[in-house]
Each structure stands twice: as C-alpha cells, then as structure tokens.
BAGUKE-394150 format. One record per residue (C-alpha): x, y, z; residue number from 1. Coordinates in Angstrom, 1 decimal, always signed. Layout:
+--------+--------+--------+-----+
!      X !      Y !      Z !   k !
+--------+--------+--------+-----+
!      X !      Y !      Z ! NUM !
...
+--------+--------+--------+-----+
# end
This chain:
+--------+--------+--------+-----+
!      X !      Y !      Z !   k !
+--------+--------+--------+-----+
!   +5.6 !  +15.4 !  -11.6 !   1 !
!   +3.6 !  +15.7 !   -8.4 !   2 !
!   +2.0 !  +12.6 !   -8.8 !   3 !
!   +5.0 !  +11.0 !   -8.9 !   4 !
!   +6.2 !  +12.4 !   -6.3 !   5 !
!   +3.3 !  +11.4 !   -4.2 !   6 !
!   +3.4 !   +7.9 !   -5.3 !   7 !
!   +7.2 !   +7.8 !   -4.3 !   8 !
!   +6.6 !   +9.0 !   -0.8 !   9 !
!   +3.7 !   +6.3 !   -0.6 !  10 !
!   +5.9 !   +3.8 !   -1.9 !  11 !
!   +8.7 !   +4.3 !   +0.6 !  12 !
!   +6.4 !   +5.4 !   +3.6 !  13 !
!   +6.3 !   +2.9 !   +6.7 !  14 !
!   +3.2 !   +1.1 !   +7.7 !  15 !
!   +1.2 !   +2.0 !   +8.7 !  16 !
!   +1.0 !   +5.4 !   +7.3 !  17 !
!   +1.2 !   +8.5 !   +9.3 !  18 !
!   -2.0 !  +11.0 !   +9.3 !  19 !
!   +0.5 !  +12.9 !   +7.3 !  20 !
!   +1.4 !  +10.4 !   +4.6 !  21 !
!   -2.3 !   +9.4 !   +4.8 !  22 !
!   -3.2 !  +13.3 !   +4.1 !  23 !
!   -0.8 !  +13.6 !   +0.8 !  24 !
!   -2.5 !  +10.2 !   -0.4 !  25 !
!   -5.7 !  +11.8 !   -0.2 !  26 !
!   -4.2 !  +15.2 !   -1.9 !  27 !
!   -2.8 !  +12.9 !   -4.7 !  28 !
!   -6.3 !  +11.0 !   -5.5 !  29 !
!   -8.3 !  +14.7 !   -5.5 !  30 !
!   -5.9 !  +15.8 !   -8.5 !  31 !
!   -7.0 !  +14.7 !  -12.0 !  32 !
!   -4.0 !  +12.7 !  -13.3 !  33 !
!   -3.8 !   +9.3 !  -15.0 !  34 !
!   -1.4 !   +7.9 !  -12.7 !  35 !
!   -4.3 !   +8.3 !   -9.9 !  36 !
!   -4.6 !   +4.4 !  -10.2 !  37 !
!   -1.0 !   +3.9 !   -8.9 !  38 !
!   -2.1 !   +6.0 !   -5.9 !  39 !
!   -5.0 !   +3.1 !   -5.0 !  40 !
!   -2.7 !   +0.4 !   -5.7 !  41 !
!   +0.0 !   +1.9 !   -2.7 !  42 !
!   -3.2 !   +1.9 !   -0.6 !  43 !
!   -4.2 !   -1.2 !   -0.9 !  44 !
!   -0.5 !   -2.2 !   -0.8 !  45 !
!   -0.1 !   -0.6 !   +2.3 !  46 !
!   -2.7 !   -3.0 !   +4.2 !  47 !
!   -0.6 !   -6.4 !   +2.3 !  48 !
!   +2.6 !   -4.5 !   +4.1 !  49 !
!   +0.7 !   -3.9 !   +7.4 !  50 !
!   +0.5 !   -8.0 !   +6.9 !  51 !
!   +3.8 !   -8.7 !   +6.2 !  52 !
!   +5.0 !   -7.1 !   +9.0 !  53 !
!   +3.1 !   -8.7 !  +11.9 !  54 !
!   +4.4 !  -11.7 !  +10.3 !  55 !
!   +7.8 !  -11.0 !   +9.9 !  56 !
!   +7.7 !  -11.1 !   +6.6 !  57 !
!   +9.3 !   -7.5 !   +6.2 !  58 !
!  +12.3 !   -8.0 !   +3.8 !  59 !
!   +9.7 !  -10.2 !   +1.4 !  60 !
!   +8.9 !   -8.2 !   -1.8 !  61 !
!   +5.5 !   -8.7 !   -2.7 !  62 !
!   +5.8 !   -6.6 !   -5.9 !  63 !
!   +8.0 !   -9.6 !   -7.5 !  64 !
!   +5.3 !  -11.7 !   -5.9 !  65 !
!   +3.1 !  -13.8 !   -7.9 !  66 !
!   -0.6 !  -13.3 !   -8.0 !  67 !
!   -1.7 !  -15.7 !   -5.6 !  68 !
!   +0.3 !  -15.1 !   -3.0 !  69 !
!   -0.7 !  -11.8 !   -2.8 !  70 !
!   -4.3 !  -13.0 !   -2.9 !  71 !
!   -3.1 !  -14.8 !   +0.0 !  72 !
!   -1.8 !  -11.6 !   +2.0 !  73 !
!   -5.0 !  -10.3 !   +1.4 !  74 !
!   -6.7 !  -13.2 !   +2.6 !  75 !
!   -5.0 !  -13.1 !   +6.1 !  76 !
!   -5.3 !   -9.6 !   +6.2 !  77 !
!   -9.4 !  -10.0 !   +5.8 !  78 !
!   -9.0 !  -13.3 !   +8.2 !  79 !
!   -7.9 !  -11.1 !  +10.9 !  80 !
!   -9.8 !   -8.1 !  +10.2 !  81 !
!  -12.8 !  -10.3 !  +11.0 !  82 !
!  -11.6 !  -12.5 !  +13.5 !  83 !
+--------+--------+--------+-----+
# end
C-alpha cells in the first residue's frame, strides 16, 4: 500500500520535483517491493515532463503516447542536456 502511495504522489507531483518528493522517491526505491519498477518509470517520466513543459506541451499525455514519440521527448531532452 505504501508503494502505491509513493507512486501516486510521484505521479501527480509537479516538475520538477521538490527535494521532498525527490526524498520519498528515494524512500520508495530502498523498500523491497515489486512495484519498485513503477517507481523508475515516474523518474524517468519526470525528465519527459520537465520537456513537455518548456515546450508547452503541458496538457499532452505522454502515457497514451506512442513509443516513438516518447523516444522523441527523450531525444530533446538529451539534445539540450548536451547542448
């Protein structure tokens, strides 16, 4: 149930996260669980948000994306990580 719980607040959290959203992420992935993998997924989905917003893209759902444009999020996310 805490797990879930976590991944909820994860889900819903602005980007990017707070130190204190960042700290029950990290409280989440230190408890043995099965769900731990959902816990990575909302980080990783957290830097395709952080994208999303700079480009206005904030009421696009990438969960009901397909893969590649997700690929692509990540792409500009990498893009401007490096640029």
């Amino acid at each position: 149930m805490r797990v879930k719980c976590i991944i909820s607040v994860l889900k819903m959290a602005p980007v990017p996260w707070s130190p204190t959203v960042a700290g029950i992420a990290k409280q989440g992935l230190e408890v043995h669980h099965p769900l731990i993998g959902s816990i990575r997924h909302e980080q990783k989905m957290m830097e395709v948000k952080i994208v999303q917003k700079k480009y206005g893209f904030t009421k696009f759902l990438i969960e009901k994306c397909s893969v590649s444009i997700r690929s692509l999020c990540i792409i500009v996310s990498f893009t401007d990580q490096t640029t």
